[in-house]
N, C-alpha and C positions, 0 to 999 in steps of 0.2 A: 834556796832550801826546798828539800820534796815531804811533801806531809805524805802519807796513804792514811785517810779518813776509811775506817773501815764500820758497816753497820747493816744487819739485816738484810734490810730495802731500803731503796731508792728516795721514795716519795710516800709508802702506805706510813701512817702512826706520825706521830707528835716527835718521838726520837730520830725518825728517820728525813721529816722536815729539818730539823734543828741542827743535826748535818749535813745536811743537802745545803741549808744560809750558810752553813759555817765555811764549806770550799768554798761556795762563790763567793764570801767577805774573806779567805783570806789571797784569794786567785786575785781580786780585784786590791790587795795589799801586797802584790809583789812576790807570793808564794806559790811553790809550783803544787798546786795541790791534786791530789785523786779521790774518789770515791771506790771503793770495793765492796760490792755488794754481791746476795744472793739472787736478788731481784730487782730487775732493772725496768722501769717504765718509762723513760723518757729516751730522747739521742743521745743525749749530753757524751759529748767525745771521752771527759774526764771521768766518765762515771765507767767504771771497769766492770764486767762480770764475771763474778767467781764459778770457774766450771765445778760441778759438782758431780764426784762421781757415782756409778748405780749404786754402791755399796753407802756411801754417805745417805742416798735418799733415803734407802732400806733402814739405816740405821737411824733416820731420822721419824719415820713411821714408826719404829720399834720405838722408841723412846716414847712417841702420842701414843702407844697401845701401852706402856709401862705404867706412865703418869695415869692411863684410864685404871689400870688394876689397882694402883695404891691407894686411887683415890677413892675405889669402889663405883667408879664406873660414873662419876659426876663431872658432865660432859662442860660445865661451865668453869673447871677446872684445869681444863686442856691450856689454857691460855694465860692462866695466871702463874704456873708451875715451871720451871726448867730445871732438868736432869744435867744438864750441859754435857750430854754423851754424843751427842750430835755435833757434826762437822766435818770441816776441809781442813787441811794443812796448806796453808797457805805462801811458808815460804821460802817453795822453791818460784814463787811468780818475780816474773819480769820487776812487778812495781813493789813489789815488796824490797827486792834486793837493791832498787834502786833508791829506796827511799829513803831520807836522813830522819823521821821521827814517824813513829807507829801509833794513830792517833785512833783508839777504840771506843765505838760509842755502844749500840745496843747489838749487843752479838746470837738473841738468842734464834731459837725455832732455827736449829740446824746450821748457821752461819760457822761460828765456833764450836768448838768443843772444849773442855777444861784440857784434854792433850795438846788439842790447836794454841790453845794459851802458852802451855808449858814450852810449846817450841818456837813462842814468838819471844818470849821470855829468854830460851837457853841462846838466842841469834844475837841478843847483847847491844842491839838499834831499842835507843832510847822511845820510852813508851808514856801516852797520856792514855787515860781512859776517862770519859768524860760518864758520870754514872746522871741515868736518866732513872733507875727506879733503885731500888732495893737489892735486887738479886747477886751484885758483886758482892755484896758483904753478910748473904745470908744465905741457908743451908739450899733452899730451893725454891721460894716464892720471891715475885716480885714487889709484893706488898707484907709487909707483917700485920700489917689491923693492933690489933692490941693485942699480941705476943710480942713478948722483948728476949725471948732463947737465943737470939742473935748475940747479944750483948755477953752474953759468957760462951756458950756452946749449944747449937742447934737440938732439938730432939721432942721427942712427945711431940709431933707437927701436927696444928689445929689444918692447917687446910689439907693436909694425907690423911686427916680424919685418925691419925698414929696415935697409941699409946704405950707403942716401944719405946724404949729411953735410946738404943742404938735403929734408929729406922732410918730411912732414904736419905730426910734430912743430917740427920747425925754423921752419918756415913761420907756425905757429897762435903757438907761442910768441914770435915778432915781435910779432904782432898783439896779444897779452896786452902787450907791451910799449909800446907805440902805445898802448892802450886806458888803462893803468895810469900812462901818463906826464903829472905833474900835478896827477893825480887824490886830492882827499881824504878818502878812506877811512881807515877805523880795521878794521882785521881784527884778530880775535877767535878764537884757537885754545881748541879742548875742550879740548884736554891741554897740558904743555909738551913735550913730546914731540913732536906736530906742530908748537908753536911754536916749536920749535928749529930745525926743520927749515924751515918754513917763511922764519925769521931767514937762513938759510943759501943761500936762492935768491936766485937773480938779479934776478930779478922783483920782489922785495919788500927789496930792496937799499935800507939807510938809512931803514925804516920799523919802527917801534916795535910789534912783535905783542903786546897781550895776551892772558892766558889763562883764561877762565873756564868751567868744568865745567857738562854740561849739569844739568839739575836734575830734581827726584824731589819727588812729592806722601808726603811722607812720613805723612800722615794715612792714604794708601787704603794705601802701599807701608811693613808694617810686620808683625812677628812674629804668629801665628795659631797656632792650633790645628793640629801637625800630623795627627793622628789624623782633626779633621774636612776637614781639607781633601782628605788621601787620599781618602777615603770620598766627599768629592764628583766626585773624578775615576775612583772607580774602578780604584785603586792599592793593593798590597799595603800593611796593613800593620806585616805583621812585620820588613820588610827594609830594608835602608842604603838609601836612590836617590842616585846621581848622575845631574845635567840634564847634557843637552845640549840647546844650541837656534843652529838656525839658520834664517834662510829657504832654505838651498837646501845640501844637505847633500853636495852634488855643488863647490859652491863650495872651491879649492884652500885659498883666502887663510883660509878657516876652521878649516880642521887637525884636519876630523873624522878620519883617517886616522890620527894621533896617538892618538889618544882610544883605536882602535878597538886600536891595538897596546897602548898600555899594559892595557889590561882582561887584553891576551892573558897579560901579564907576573905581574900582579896574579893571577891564575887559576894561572900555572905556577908562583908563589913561593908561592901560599898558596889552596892549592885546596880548604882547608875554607869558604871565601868562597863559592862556587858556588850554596851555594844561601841564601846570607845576602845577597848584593847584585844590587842592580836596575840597571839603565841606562834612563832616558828621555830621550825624542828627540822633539822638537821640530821640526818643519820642513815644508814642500809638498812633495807627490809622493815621498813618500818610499815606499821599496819595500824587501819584505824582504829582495831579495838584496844592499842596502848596509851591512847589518848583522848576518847569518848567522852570520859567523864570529868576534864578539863569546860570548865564553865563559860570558856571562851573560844570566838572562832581561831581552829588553829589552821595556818600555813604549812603546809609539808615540801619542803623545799629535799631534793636526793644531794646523796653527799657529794661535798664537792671541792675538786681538788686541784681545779685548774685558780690558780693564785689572784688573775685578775677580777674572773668574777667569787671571789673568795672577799675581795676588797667591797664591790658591790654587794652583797650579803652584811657585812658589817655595817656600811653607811648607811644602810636600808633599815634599820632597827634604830630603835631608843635607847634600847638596856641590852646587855649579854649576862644570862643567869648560868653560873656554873656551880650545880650545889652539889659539886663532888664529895664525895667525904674521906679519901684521901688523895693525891695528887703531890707531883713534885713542883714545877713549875710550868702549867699549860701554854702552850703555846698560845691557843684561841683568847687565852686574854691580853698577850702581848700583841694580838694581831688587834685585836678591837682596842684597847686601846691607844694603839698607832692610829686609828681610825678615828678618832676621839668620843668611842659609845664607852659611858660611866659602866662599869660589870659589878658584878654582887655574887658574893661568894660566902660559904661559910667561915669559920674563926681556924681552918688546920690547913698541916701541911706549909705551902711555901706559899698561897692563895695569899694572908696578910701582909706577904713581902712584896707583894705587884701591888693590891688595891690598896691603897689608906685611906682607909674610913671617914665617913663624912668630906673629904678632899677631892678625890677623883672615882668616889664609889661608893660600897657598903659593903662592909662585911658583919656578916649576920654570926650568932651566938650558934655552933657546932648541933644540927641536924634541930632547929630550933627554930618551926615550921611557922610560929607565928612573927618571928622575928624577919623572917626572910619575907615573907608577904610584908609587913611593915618596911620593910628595904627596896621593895620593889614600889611601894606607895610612894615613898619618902624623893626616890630618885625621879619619877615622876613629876610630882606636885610638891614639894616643899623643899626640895634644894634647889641651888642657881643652876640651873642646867647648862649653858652656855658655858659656867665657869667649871663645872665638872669636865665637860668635856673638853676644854682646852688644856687643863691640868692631867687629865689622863693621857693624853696625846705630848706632853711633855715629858710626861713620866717616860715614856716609850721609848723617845727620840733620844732621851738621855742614857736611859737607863739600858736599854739593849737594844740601839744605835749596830750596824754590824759591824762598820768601822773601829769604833771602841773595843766591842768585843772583840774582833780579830787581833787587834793592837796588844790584848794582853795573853792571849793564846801565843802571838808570834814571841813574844815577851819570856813565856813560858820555855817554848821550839829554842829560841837564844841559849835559858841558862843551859837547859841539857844539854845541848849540843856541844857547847861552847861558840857559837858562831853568832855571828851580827847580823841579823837581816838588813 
């Protein structure tokens, strides 16, 4: 059987890892798999790139000058927003027409277009779409926050700053409507959390969401030597570390801000800690005045995306703090804990469906700054640490194993097709 795995990029983002496992767990199960991407960073023979032509870029720039006008020119908007005007048509390619199932993960920033859809749709090759945020089933963010306009019909959009009842949102979400009408697709939520949610829209009204976790090479992503791993990064190592990681540490929807106050807490409740814990930070363009007023020495380690020392990063830390305040299902905490480091998250999103409380972690009460300092105490000093982290590392091995996971994707590739791998 030929999957063509289609997504953005290669290797940048959380969605574009969890693709990139995905071909090689099902390449490594027997499946002839592809990657088609916009942006290609590594050799990988199987990873294909999508030519894009001038007119697509063009149109792709107009779409980031559209999204700045609606939004009134709020540049941290750029990225949370898709017009899905942007795109290739994809298939007249070689691998499209060779392939028995059309397996779509994150399409946006120019990859597809909602027409590129419509004509992967009218070609009648059985379709997955595996949803990594929000945006398949809402007018045009990738997150809602706390609007639920999804759930009946898009419009008045808090993040277009809109208070037309017919605006961009209203308008595009039509068009998903039109597009999705008919249409037989199997969407595929990381978490049940966004499949709940997903359940719950308008747009995916009377269609059956499954839910399967992205998956983890749990061969490379597994417990190490903390002492050598330090020592490769150049880490203290007499001291507790808590990770922090993101790409952009300026990003709201992360909740480095969180993080930054409970240290503060943690430091005022128990200030013989000062010089017993670390903070590492993870991320692009980071600068020290985002992090000065953290009461502990912090590590700045630049983002990093080569896999092996990715694994060294995790073994090298105590705790992984992820105080996002929405997310579907991060990859970084299935990576840590394959690694066996306990993580501490807040109570949303798909975060309670990885960590289980007091078991293999903490998960703190929703943007509940003294909680999350008491979780980062707790995980330290008053749990069994040893058993945390054998159980989180369980969790991992079982739970998004790639083996596993490809076994019910191929499971999936079987029914539509009709074939038997």
């Amino acid at each position: 059987m030929r999957v063509l795995i289609i997504n953005s990029t290669e290797r940048q983002g959380g969605p574009a890892i969890a693709a990139y496992r995905l071909t090689e767990a099902l390449k490594n199960n027997g499946i002839k798999a592809k990657m088609l991407v916009r942006s290609k960073s590594t050799g990988q023979v199987t990873t294909v790139l999508a030519e894009h032509s001038l007119s697509s870029h063009l149109s792709k720039w107009w779409e980031k000058g559209s999204i700045l006008l609606h939004t009134h020119f709020r540049r941290n908007r750029i990225y949370s927003i898709d017009f899905g005007h942007s795109g290739t048509d994809i298939t007249e390619l070689p691998e499209f027409k060779q392939a028995d199932v059309i397996h779509l993960h994150w399409i946006n920033d120019g990859m597809l277009s909602l027409a590129s859809v419509e004509k992967i749709i009218a070609s009648g090759k059985p379709i997955v779409w595996t949803l990594h945020d929000m945006w398949p089933f809402t007018g045009v963010c990738h997150y809602a926050h706390d609007c639920d306009h999804y759930t009946s019909h898009c419009h008045d959009c808090p993040q277009l700053n809109s208070r037309k009842h017919r605006d961009m949102a209203f308008r595009i979400f039509d068009r998903k409507a039109q597009m999705l009408q008919g249409s037989r697709i199997q969407f595929v939520a990381c978490s049940h959390w966004l499949g709940n949610m997903a359940s719950n829209s308008h747009l995916f009204a009377g269609r059956h969401i499954l839910s399967i976790p992205n998956p983890i090479n749990i061969n490379l992503f597994r417990p190490r030597s903390r002492s050598q791993a330090r020592e490769a990064l150049g880490l203290p190592q007499g001291k507790r570390l808590v990770l922090f990681s993101s790409h952009s540490l300026t990003d709201e929807r992360k909740g480095f801000h969180y993080l930054k106050e409970a240290t503060k807490r943690l430091a005022a409740e128990h200030p013989e800690w000062c010089d017993k814990l670390g903070i590492v930070l993870i991320g692009k363009n980071i600068d020290s005045s985002m992090y000065r007023d953290i009461p502990f020495e912090v590590h700045q380690l630049n983002y990093v995306a080569e896999e092996k020392r990715l694994v060294d990063v995790y073994n090298a830390v105590n705790i992984f703090a992820i105080p996002s305040l929405q997310d579907n299902l991060p990859n970084t905490i299935v990576e840590a804990m394959a690694c066996g480091i306990p993580c501490i998250g807040f109570n949303v999103g798909g975060i309670p469906e990885m960590i289980d409380h007091l078991h293999n972690g903490y998960v703190a009460e929703y943007k509940n700054v003294n909680d999350f300092a008491q979780g980062i105490h707790w995980l330290l000093t008053e749990g069994e640490y040893e058993l945390l982290s054998r159980e989180a590392s369980r969790k991992a091995a079982n739970t998004y194993g790639e083996n596993n996971i490809a076994m019910k994707y191929i499971s999936i590739y079987n029914r539509m097709t009709g074939k038997n791998v």
